[in-house]
N, C-alpha and C positions, 0 to 999 in steps of 0.2 A: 554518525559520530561527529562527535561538535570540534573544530578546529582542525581538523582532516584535510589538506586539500587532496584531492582526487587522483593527480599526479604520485603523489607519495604513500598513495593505500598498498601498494604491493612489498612496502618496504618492512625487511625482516624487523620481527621486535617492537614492530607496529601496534598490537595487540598490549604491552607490557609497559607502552606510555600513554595509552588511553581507553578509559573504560567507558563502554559506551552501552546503551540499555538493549537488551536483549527482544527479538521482537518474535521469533520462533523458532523453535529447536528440530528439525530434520534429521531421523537416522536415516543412514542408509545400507545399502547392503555390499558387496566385496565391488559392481560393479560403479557402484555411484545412483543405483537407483534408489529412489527414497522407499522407507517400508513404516509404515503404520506400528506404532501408534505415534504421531507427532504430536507438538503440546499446539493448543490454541494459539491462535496471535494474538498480543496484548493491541489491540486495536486504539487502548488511551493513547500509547506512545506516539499516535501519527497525527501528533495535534499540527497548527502552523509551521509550529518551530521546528519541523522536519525536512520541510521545500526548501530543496536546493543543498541538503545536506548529503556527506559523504553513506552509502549506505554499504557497510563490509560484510561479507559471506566467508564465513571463517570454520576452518574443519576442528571439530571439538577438540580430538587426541592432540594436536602437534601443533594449533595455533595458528597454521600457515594459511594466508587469505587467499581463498578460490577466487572469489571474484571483488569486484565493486563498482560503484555507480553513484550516481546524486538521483533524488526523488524528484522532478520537475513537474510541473501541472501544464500543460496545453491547453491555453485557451486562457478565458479571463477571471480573473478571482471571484467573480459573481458569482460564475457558474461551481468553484471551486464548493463557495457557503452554500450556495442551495441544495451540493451533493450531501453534503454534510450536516447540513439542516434538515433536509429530509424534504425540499423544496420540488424534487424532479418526483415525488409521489404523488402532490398536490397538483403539480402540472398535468399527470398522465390522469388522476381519478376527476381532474375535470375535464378532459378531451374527451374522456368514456363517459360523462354527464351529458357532455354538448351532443355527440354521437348516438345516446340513447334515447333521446332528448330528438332528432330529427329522425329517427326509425320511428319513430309513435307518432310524430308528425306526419310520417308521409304514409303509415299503416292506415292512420284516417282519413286522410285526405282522398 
């Protein structure tokens, strides 16, 4: 949620001064266990403007925030676009090039 600090997510009424986009809906059952069928995660919503943002866990009935958090990335934003680019596919389907690539080498040799 945009303008959130992190500190102040637990605070009642929370929910009813800012609307923030929905990323997946979880029922659960009397004990808190989740039970099928849940909806998709809208996956657009976790563009840039996400990292480093308040993230709230909020119970449907009663509004009251179970949990929350900020989305952080470890490591460097390189690695961030290549996950997202589809970059660490191209890295693995040419290590299994280079790899198959020295099994047929050494098969003839």
């Amino acid at each position: 949620m945009p303008d959130i600090e992190l500190s102040s997510c637990y605070k009642a009424g929370i929910m009813n001064n800012h609307k923030g986009q929905k990323l997946i809906t979880i029922d659960s059952d009397s004990r808190g266990m989740a039970i099928q069928p849940w909806t998709d995660i809208d996956f657009h919503i976790l563009d840039d403007g996400v990292i480093d943002k308040v993230v709230i866990v909020v119970e449907a009935g009663t509004s009251n925030v179970i949990d929350c958090g900020k989305l952080q990335i470890h490591g460097n934003v390189s690695d961030w676009q290549r996950a997202i680019n589809g970059g660490l596919d191209t890295i693995r389907v040419t290590v299994l090039h280079v790899i198959a690539l020295l099994v047929t080498v050494l098969i003839f040799v």
